[in-house]
C-alpha positions as CSV (number, residue, x, y, z in Angstrom):
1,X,0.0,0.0,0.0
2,X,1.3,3.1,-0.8
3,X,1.6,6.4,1.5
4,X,0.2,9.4,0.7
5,X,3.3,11.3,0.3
6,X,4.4,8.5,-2.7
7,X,1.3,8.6,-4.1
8,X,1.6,12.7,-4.5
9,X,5.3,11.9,-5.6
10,X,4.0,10.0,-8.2
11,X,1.5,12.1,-9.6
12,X,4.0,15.2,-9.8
13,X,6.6,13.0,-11.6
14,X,3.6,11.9,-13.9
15,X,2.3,15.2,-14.2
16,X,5.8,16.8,-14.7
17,X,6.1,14.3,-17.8
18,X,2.7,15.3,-19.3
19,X,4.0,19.0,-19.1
20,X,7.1,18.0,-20.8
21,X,4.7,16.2,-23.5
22,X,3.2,19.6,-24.1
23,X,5.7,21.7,-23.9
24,X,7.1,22.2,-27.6
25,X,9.9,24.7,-26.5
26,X,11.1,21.9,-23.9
27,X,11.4,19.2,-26.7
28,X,13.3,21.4,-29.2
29,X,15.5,21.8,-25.9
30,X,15.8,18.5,-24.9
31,X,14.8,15.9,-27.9
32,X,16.0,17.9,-30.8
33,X,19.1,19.8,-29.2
34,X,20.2,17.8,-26.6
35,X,20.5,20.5,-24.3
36,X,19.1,18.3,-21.4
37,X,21.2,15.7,-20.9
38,X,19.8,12.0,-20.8
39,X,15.9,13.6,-21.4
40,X,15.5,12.4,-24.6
41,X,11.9,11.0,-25.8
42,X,12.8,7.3,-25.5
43,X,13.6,8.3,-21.8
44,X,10.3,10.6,-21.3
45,X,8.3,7.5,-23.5
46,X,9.6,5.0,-20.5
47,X,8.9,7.2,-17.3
48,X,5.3,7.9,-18.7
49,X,4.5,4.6,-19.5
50,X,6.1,3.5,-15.8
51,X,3.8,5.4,-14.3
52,X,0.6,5.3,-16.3
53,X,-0.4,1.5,-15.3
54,X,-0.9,2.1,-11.5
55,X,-1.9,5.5,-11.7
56,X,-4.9,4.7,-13.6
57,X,-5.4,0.9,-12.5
58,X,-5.9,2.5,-9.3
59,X,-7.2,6.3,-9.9
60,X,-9.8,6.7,-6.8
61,X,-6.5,5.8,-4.9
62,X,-4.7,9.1,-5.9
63,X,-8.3,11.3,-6.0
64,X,-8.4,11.3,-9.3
65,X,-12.4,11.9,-10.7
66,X,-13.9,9.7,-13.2
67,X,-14.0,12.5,-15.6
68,X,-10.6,13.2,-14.8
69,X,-9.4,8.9,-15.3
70,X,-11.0,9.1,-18.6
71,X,-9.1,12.5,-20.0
72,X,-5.9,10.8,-18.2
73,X,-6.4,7.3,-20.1
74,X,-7.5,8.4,-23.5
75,X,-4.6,10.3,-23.8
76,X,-2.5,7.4,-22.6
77,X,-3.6,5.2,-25.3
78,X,-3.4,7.9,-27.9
79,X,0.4,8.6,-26.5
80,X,1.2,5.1,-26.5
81,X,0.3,4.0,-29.5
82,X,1.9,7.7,-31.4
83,X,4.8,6.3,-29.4
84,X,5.1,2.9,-30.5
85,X,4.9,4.3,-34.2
86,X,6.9,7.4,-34.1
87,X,10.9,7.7,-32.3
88,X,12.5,10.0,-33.9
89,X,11.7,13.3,-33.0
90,X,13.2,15.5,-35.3
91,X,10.9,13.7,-38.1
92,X,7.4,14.2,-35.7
93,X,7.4,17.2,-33.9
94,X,6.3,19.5,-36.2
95,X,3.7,17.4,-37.7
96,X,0.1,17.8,-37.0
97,X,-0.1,14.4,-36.0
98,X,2.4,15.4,-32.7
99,X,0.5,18.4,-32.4
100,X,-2.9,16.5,-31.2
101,X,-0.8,14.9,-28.9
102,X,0.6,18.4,-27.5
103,X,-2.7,19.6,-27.0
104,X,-3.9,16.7,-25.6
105,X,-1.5,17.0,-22.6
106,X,-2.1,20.2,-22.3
107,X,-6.1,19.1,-21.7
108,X,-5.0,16.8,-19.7
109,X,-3.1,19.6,-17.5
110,X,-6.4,21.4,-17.5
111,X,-8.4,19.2,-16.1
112,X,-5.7,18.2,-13.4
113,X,-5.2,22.0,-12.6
114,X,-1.5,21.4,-13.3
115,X,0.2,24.5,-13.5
116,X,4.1,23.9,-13.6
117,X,7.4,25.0,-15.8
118,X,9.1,22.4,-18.0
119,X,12.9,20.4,-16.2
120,X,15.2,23.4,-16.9
């Protein structure tokens, strides 16, 4: 059973990630020039999927809302599967395709009330 200060911990890491997802100034920095060391998306792509299987297999657990659980997961399964297609960001990110995603995130963010500046 997990605390309640891990199960915050884990929602900020999780939450940080999703801001990182829609953050297109953040990737240029850290998927296309390298300017954040070891933050590359195949790193990002791990961490979120890490996280997303007992965040949402157990979402009352960490207060998350129904409505919230299903903004959280659709765009899970949207991530994953743009991820399982697409590695290489300097061919996706400026596609319209990677674009949904972004704003995706960002609606998840919304509805989470996340408010929090991209890893420097």
């Amino acid at each position: 059973m997990l605390s309640s200060d891990d199960r915050k911990y884990m929602l900020n890491q999780y939450f940080r990630i999703i801001h990182n997802i829609s953050d297109k100034q953040y990737q240029n920095r850290a998927w296309i020039r390298g300017q954040l060391p070891g933050i590359d998306f195949d790193e990002t792509v791990c961490q979120f999927e890490d996280l997303s299987d007992p965040l949402l297999s157990e979402y009352h657990e960490f207060g998350m809302t129904n409505k919230q659980y299903v903004i959280l997961k659709k765009f899970r399964d949207e991530f994953e599967v743009f991820a399982d297609n697409n590695n290489w960001p300097q061919l996706f990110i400026n596609t319209p395709e990677w674009d949904a995603i972004v704003e995706m995130a960002k609606e998840v963010l919304r509805a989470f009330h996340y408010h929090q500046e991209a890893a420097e």
